[in-house]
C-alpha positions in Angstrom: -72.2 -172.5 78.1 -71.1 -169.1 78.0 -68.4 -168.0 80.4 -69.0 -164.3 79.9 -71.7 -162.4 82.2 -72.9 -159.7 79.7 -71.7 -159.7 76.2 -72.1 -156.4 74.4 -72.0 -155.7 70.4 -70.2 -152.6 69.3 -68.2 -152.0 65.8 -65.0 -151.6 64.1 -64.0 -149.8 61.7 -65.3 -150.9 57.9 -61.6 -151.1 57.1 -61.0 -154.1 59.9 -64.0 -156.5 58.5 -64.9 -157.9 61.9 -66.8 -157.0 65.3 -65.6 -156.2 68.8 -67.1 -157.0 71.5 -66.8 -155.4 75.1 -67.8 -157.9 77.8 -69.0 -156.5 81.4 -66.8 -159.0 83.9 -68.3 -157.5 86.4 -69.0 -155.4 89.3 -67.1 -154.8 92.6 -68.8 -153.0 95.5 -65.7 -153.3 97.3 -63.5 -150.5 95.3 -65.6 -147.2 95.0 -64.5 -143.8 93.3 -63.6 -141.2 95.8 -61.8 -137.8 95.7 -58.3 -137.3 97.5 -56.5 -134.0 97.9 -55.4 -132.1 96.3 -57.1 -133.1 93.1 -57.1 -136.2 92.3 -59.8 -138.9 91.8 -59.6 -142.8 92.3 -58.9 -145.5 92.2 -56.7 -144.7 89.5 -54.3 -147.6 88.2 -54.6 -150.8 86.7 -52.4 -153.8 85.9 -53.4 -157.3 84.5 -52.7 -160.4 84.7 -53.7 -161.9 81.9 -52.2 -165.9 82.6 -54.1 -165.8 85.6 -57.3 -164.0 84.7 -56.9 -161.2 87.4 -56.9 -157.4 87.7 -54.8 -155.1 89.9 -56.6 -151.9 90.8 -55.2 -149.2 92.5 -56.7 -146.8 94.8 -55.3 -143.5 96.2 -54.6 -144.8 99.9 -51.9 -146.5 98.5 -53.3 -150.0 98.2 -54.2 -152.3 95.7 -57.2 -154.7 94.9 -57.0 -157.9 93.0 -60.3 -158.9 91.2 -60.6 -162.4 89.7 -62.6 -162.4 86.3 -63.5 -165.9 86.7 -65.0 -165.6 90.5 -65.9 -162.0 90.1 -64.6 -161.7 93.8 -61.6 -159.6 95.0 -59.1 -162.1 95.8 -56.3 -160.0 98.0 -55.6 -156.7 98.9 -52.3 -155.2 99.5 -50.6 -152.3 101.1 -47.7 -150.3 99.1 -45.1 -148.0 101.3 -43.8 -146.9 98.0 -46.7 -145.8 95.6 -46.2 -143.8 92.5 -49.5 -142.9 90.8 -49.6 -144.5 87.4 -52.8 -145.0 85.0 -51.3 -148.5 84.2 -48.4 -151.3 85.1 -46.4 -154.8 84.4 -45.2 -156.7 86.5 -42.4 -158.4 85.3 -40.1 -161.2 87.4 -40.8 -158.9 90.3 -40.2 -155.8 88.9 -43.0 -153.6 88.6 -43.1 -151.1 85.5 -45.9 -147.9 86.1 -46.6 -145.8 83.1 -48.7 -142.4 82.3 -48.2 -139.4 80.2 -44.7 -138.1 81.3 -43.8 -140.4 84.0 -42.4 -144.0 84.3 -41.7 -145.2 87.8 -40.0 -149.2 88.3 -40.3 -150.5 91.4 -38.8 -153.5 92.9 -40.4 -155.2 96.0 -41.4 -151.7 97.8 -37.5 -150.2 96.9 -38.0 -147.5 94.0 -35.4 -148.2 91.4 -35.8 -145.4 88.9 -38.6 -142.4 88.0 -38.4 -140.8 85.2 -41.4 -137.9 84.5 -41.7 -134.2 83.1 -39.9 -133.1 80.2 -38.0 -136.5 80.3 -41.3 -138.8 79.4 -43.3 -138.5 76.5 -46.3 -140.6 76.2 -45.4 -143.4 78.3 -43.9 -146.6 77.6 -43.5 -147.5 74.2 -42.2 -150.6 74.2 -40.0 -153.3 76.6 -37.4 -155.9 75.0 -35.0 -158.0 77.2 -31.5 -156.7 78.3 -29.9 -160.1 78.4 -29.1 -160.3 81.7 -32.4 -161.0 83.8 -33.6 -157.7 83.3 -35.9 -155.3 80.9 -35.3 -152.3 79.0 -37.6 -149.5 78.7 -37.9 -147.7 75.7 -39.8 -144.3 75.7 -40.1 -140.6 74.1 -39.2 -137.3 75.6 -41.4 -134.3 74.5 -39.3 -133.7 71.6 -40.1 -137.4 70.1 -36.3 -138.3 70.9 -35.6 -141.7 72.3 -34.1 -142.9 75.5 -34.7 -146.2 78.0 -33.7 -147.0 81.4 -33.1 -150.9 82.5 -35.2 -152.4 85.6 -31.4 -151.8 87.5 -32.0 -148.2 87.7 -29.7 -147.1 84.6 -31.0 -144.5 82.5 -29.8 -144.2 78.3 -29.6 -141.3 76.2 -31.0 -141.6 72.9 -27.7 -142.7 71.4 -27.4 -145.3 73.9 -30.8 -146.7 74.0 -30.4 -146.7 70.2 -26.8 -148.5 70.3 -28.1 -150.8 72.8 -31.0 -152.4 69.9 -28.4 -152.6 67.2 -26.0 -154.9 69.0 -28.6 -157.2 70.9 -31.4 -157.1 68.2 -29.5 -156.4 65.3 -31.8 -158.5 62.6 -34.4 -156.1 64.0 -32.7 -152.8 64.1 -31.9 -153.6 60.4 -35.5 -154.1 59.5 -36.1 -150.8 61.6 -34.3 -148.7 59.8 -35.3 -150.0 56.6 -39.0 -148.9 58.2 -37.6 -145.8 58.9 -37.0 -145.0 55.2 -40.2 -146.1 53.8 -41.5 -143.1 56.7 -39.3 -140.6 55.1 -37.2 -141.0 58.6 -34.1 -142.6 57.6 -31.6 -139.7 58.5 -33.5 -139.0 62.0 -33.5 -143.2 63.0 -29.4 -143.3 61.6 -28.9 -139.9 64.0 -31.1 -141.4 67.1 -33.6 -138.5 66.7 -36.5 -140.4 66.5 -37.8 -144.4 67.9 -39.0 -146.5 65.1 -39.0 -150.0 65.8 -40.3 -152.7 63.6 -42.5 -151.3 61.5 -44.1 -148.6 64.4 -43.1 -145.1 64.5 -43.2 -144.0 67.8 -43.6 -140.5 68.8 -45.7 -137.7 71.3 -49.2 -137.5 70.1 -48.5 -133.9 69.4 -45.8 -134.9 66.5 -47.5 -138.0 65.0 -50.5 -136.1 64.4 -48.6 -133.7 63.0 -46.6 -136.1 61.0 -49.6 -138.2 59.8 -51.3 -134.6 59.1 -54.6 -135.4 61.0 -55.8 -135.7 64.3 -55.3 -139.2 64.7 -54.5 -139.3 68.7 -55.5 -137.0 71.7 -53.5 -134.3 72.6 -54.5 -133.8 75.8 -52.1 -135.5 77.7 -53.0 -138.8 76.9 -50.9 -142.0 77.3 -50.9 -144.0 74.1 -50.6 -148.0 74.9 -48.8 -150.5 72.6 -49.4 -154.1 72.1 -46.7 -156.4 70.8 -47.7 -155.8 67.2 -46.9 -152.1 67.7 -50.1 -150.9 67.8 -51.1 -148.0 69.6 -54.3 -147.4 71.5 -55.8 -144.4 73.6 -58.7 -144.3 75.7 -60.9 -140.9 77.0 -63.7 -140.1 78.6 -64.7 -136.4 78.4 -67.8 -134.0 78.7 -69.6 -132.8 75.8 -72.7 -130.5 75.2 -76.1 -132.3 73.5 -79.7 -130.3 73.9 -78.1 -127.8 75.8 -77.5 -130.9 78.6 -73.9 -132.1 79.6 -73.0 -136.0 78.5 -70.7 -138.2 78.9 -68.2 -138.9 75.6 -66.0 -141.9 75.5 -63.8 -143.8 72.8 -61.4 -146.5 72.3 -59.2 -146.0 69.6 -56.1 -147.7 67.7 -53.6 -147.0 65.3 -52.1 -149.7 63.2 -47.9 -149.4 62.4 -48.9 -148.4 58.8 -51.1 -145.4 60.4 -54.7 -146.4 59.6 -57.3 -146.8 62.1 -58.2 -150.2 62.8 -60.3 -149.7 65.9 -63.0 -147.2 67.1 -65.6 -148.4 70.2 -67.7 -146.1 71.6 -68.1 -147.9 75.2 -69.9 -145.1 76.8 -73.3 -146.4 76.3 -72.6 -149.8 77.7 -71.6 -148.2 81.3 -74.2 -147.5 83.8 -71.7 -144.8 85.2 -71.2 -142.9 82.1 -74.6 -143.5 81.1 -75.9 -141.7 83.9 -73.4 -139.0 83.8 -72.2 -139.7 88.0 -68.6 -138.7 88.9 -66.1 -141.3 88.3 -62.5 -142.8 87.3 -61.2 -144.8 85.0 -57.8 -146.5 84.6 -57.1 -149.1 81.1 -54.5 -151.7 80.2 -53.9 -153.2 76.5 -52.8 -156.7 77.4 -49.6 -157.6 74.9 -51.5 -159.3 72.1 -53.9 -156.4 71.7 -56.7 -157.3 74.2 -58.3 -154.3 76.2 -59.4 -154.1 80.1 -60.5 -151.3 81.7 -63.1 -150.6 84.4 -64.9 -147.4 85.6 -65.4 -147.1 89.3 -67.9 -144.8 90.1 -69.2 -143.8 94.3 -71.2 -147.3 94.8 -69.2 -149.9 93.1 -67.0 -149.9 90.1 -67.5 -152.1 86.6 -65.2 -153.6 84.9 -64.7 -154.5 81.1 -62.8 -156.5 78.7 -62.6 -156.3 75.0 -60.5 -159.5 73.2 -58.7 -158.9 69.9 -60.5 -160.0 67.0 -59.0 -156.7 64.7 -56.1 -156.9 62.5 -53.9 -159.7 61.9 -54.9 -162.8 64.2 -52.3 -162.2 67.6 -51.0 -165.6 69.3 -50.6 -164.5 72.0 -53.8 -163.0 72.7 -55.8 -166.2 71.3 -53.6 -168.5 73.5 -54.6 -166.3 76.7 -58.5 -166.2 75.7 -58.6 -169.6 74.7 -61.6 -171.2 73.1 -64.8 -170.2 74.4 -68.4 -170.6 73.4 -69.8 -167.8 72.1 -69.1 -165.3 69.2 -65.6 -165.2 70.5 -65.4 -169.3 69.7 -66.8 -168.5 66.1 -63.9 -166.0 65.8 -61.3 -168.9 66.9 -62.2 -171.6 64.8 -62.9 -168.8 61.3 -58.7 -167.8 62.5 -57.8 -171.7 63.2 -59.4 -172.5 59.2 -56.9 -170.0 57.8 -54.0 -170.4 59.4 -50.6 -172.2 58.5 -49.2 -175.4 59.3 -46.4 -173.3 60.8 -48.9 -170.4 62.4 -50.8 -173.6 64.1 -47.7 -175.5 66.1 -46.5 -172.0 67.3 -50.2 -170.7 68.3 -50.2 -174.4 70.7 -46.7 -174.0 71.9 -47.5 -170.3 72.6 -50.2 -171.9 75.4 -47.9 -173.4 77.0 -44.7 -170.8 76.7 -47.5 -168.9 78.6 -46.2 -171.1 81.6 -42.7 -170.9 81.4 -42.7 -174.3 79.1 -39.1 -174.8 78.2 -38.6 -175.7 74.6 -36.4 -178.2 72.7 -36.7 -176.7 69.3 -34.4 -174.1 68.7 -36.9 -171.7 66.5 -39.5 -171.9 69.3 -36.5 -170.9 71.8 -35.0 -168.0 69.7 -38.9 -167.0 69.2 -40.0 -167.2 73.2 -36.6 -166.0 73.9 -37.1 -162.5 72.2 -41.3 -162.4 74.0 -41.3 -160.0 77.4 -43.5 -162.1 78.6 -42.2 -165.4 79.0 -39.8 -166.9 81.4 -38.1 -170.4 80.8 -39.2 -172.4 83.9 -37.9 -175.6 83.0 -41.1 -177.2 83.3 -42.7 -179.5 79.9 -46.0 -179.4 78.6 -46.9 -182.9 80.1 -46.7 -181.4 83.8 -48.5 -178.3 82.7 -52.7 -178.5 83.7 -54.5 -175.7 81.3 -58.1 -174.4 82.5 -60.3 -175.4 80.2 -60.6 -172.6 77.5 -56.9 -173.2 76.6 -57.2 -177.0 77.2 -60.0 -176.7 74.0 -58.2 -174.5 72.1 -55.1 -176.7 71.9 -57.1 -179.4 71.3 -58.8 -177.6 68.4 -55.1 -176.6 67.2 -53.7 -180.2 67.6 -57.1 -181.4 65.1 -56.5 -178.4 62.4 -52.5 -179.8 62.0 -53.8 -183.3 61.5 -55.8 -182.5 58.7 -53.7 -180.3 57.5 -50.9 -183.3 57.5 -53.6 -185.6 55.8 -54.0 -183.0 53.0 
């Protein structure tokens, strides 16, 4: 059976060699665009929970509306004393993490711990490692493409600092940064804290990597650019446009991989009913950290919502442990990825199910591994106490078959 309600074809790039698909979850009378003084337009917001198969949206009365992909019913709503408007959000151990173009805002419970916003805040986020001591650092870009972070306790790091921090607590990986930064032609700017490269992704305004990669690669119209774990970097617009002398509706999904090639490019407008008929409406996104896409577009008598699953690029674990096996052309995608992948790449995609629920591991590579992912929090629990919904159920099952016969080759 299919567990998806409306499956829709669209392409990538010829460079990627696969298809995306953007799935309709959905549609929820309950949440309905409206306009709010001064100027704004909502809901606007959106977090996910991607363990748990539910989406946060926000709307401009400062409350929020969980939606449940599975039962394609809204769940709970909540009431927020302190709301910042933000386009997208984490929740991480309690602490909740708001991003847009030039403003971060972390909240704790309904306390506000730091906001950060103007000249100060690039982009958004681009990227969130582990402090060490039960806490997050967030690492951003100011206008200028310089670095700095603050931590989920309020304190705020100048580039040098935010910089000094990743050398002593991720040292292996600030090494293989700055050997990144070389092959960019970046090497004095990364040793000077002038610029954020990290792995093998140079982060930066879209103003300056456009610039830099000399074409119009991202939006410069104040749009956030989203990272997944891999370090690639998405955007998202919607805009008006002129065709036989008759206003449309223009949308795109875009991404740019670390070595700055496009791997992804979706039009989605054509698979929305709103956008298709050209109404008034809002939109919020969130790229999920193994590269999956969610989004909705609410519009004055309900609101849709969407999801696109990675299939582009390198195969992402953590992105097939959250979809899981399914039937359909997402299932044909899993077991093409399960034929060609390692001994090695197979025992870490299975435990990486069940680090999605705080398994604690006895292995000291899976620990250093699971210890470095944002996501995951050692709960002390083992995979024997640990009940999977069935998608991830299958695909571990299909994992634990492919290591068999790899062990009998």
């Amino acid at each position: 059976m299919r567990n998806v309600f409306i499956v829709l074809l669209l392409f990538l790039t010829a460079a990627a060699g696969n298809t995306a698909e953007i799935e309709k979850l959905g549609e929820i009378t309950g949440i309905r665009y409206q306009t709010y003084p001064p100027a704004r337009s909502g809901p606007y917001g959106i977090g996910v929970d991607e363990v748990n198969s539910e989406m946060e949206i926000h709307d401009y009365v400062k409350s929020s509306h969980i939606y449940d992909f599975k039962t394609k019913r809204i769940t709970a709503e909540q009431e927020w004393t302190h709301y910042t408007i933000c386009q997208t959000f984490v929740n991480l151990d309690g602490t909740r993490i708001g991003s847009d173009y030039n403003l971060i805002d972390i909240t704790r419970g309904q306390k506000l711990v730091v906001k950060r916003s103007g000249d100060e805040v690039g982009p958004g986020i681009s990227f969130i490692v582990k402090n060490g001591n039960d806490g997050y650092m967030v690492y951003y870009v100011d206008k200028n493409g310089c670095p700095g972070a603050v931590d989920t306790d309020g304190k705020i790091y100048d580039s040098a600092d935010a910089m000094e921090f990743l050398k002593k607590q991720y040292a292996e990986q600030y090494a293989e940064s700055g050997t990144r930064a070389v092959e960019l032609g970046l090497g004095t700017a990364f040793r000077e804290n002038d610029v954020l490269v990290w792995g093998q992704t140079y982060y930066s305004t879209p103003e300056i990597l456009n610039e830099y990669l000399g074409k119009p690669y991202f939006y410069d119209n104040c749009q956030q650019i989203q990272y997944d774990e891999d370090g690639n970097g998405y955007q998202f617009d919607i805009w008006d446009d002129m065709k036989d002398n008759k206003y449309i509706k223009c949308s795109e999904i875009k991404s740019i991989s670390p070595q700055n090639k496009k791997i992804l490019s979706v039009d989605f407008g054509p698979y929305s009913t709103l956008i298709s008929n050209g109404e008034e409406r809002s939109t919020s996104w969130y790229i999920g950290y193994g590269g999956n896409i969610y989004y909705y577009v609410a519009g004055e008598d309900y609101t849709e919502v969407f999801r696109i699953r990675r299939t582009w690029g390198e195969p992402d674990l953590y992105a097939m442990a959250v979809n899981g096996y399914t039937d359909d052309s997402y299932g044909k995608y899993v077991k093409e990825t399960l034929a060609k992948m390692s001994r090695d790449d197979l025992r870490m995609l299975r435990n990486t199910v069940y680090a999605l629920y705080g398994c604690s591991f006895k292995s000291e590579n899976l620990n250093t591994y699971f210890g470095r992912r944002v996501w995951y929090s050692d709960e002390g629990k083992n995979a024997g106490e640990i009940k999977l919904p069935e998608e991830r159920k299958q695909l571990v099952e299909m994992v634990q078959a492919a290591e068999k016969k790899q062990d009998r080759l």
